[in-house]
DOKE-915577 format. One record per atom (N, C-alpha, C): chain; atom name; x, y, z. Coordinates in nm, 4 decimals. Each point is the difference from the previous one (the first is absolute). Layout:
BEGIN
cadena = A atomo = CA xx = X yy = Y zz = Z
...
This chain:
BEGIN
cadena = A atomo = N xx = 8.9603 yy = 10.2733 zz = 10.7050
cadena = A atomo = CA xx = 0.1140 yy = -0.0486 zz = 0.0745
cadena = A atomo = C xx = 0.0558 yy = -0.1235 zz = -0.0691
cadena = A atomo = N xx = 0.1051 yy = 0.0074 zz = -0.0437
cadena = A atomo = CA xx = 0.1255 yy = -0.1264 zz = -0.0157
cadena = A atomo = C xx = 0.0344 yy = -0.1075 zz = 0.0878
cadena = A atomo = N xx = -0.0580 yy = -0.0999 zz = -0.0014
cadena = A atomo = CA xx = 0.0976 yy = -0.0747 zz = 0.0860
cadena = A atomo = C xx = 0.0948 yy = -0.1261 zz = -0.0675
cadena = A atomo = N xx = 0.0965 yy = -0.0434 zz = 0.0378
cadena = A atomo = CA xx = 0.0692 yy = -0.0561 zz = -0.0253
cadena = A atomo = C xx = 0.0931 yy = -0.1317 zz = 0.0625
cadena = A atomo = N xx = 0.0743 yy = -0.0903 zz = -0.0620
cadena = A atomo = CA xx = 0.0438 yy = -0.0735 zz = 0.1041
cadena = A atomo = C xx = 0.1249 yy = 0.0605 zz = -0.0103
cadena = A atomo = N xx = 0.1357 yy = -0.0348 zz = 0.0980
cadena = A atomo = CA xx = 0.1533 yy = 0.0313 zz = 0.0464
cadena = A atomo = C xx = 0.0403 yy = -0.0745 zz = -0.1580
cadena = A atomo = N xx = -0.0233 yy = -0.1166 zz = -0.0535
cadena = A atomo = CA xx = 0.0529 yy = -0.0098 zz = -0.1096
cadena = A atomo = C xx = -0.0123 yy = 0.0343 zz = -0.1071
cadena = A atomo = N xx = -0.1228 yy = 0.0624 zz = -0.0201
cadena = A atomo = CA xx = -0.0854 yy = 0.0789 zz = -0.1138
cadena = A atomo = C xx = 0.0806 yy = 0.1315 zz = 0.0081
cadena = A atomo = N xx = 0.0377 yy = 0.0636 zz = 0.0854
cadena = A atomo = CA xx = 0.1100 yy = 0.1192 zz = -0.0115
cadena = A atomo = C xx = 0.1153 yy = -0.0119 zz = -0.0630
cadena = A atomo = N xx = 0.0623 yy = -0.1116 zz = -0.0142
cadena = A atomo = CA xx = 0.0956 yy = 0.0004 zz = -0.0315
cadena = A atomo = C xx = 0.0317 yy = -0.0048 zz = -0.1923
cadena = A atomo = N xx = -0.1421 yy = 0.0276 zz = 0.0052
cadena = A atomo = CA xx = -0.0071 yy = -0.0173 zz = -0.1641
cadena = A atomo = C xx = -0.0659 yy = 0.1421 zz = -0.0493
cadena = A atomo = N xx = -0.0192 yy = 0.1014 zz = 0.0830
cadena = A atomo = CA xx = 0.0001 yy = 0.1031 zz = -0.0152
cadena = A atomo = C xx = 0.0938 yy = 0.1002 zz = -0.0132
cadena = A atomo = N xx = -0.0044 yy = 0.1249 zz = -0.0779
cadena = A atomo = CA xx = 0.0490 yy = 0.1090 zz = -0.0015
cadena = A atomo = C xx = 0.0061 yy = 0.1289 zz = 0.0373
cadena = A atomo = N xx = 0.1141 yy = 0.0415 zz = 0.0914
cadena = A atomo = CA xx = -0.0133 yy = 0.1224 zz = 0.1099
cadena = A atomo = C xx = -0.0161 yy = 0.1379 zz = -0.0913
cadena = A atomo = N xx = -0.0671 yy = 0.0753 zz = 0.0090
cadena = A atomo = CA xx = 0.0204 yy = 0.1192 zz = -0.0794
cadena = A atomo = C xx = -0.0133 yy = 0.1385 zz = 0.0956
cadena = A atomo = N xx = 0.0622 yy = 0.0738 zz = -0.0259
cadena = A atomo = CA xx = 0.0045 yy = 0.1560 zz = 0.0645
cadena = A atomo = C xx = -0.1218 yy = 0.0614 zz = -0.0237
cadena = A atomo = N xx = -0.0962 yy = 0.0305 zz = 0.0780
cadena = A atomo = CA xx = -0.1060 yy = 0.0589 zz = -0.0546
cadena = A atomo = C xx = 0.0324 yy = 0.1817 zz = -0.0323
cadena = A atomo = N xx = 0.0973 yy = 0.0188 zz = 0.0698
cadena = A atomo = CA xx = -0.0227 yy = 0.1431 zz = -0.0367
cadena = A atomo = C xx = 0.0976 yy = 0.0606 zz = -0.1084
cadena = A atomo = N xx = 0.0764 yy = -0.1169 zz = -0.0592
cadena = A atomo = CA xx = 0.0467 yy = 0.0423 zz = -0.1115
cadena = A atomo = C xx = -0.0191 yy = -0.0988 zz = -0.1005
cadena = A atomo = N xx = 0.0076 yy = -0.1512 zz = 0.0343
cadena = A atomo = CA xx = -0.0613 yy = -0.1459 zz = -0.0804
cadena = A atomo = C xx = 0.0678 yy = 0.0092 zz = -0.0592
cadena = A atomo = N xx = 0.1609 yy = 0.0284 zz = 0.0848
cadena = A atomo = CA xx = 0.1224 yy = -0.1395 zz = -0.0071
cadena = A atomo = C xx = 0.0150 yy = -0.1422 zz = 0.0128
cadena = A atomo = N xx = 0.0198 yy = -0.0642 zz = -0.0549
cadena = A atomo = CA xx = 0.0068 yy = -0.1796 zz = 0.0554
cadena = A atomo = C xx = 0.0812 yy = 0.0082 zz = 0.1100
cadena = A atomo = N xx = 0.0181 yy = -0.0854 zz = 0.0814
cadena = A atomo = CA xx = 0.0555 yy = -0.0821 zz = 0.1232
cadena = A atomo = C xx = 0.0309 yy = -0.0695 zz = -0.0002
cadena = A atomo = N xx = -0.0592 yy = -0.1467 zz = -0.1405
cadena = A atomo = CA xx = 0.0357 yy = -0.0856 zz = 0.0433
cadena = A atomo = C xx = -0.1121 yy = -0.0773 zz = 0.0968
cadena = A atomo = N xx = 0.0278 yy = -0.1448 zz = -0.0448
cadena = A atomo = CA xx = -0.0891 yy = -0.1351 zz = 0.1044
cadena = A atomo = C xx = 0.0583 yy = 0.0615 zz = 0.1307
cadena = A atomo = N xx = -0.0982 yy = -0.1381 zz = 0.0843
cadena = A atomo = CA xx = -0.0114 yy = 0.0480 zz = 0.1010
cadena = A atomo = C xx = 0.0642 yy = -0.1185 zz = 0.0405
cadena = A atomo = N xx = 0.1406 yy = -0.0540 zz = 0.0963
cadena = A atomo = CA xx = 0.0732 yy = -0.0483 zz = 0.0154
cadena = A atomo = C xx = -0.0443 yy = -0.0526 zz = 0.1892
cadena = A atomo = N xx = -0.0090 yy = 0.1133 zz = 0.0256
cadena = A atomo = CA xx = -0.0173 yy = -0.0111 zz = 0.1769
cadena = A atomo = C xx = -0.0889 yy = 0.1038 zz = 0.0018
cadena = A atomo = N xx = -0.0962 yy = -0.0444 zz = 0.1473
cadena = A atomo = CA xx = -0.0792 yy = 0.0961 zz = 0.0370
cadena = A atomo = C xx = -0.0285 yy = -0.0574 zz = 0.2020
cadena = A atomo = N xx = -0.0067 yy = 0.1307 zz = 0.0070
cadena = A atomo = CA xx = -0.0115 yy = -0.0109 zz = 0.1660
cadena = A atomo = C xx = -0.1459 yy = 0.1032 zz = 0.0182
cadena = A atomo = N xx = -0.0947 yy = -0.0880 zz = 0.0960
cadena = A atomo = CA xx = -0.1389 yy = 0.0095 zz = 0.0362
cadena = A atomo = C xx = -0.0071 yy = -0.0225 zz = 0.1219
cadena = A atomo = N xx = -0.0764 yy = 0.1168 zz = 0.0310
cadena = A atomo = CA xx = -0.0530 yy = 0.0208 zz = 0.1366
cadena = A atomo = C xx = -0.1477 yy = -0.0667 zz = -0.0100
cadena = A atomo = N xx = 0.0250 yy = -0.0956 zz = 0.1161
cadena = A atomo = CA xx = -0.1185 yy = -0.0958 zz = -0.0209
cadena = A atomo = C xx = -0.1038 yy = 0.0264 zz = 0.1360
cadena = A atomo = N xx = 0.0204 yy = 0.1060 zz = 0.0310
cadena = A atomo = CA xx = -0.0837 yy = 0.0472 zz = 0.1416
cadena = A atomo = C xx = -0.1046 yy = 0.0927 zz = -0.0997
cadena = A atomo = N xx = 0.0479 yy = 0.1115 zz = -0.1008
cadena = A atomo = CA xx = -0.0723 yy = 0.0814 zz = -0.0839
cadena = A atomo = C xx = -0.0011 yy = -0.0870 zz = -0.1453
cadena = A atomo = N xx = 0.0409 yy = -0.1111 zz = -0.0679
cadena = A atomo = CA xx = 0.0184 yy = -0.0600 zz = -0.1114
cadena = A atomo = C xx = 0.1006 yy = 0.1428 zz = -0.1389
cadena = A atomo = N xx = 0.0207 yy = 0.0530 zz = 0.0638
cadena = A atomo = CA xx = 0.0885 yy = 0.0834 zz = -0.1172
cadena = A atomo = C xx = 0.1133 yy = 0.0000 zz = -0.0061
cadena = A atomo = N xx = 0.0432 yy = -0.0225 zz = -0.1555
cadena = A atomo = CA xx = 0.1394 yy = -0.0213 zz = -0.0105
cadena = A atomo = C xx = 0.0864 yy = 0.1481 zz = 0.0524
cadena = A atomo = N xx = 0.1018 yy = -0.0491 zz = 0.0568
cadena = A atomo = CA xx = 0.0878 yy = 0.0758 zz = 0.0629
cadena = A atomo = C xx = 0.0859 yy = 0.0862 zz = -0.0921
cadena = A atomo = N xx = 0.1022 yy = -0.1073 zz = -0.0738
cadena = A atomo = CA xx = 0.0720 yy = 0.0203 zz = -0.0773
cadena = A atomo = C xx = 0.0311 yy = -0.1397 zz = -0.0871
């Protein structure tokens, strides 16, 4: 398991796993903090 901080994401890179297209950083992120998983 990965864990990470909210600013440590932002220095990461999104990739498509099922084709491993880029996305692109990660700019915004919205988390459900009742289950801790990012939403979107």
């Amino acid at each position: 398991m990965m864990t990470c901080r909210m600013d440590d994401l932002r220095d990461k890179e999104v990739v498509n796993l099922e084709n491993g297209a880029r996305l692109g950083c990660v700019c915004d992120i919205e988390m459900d903090t009742a289950s801790a998983r990012v939403c979107a």
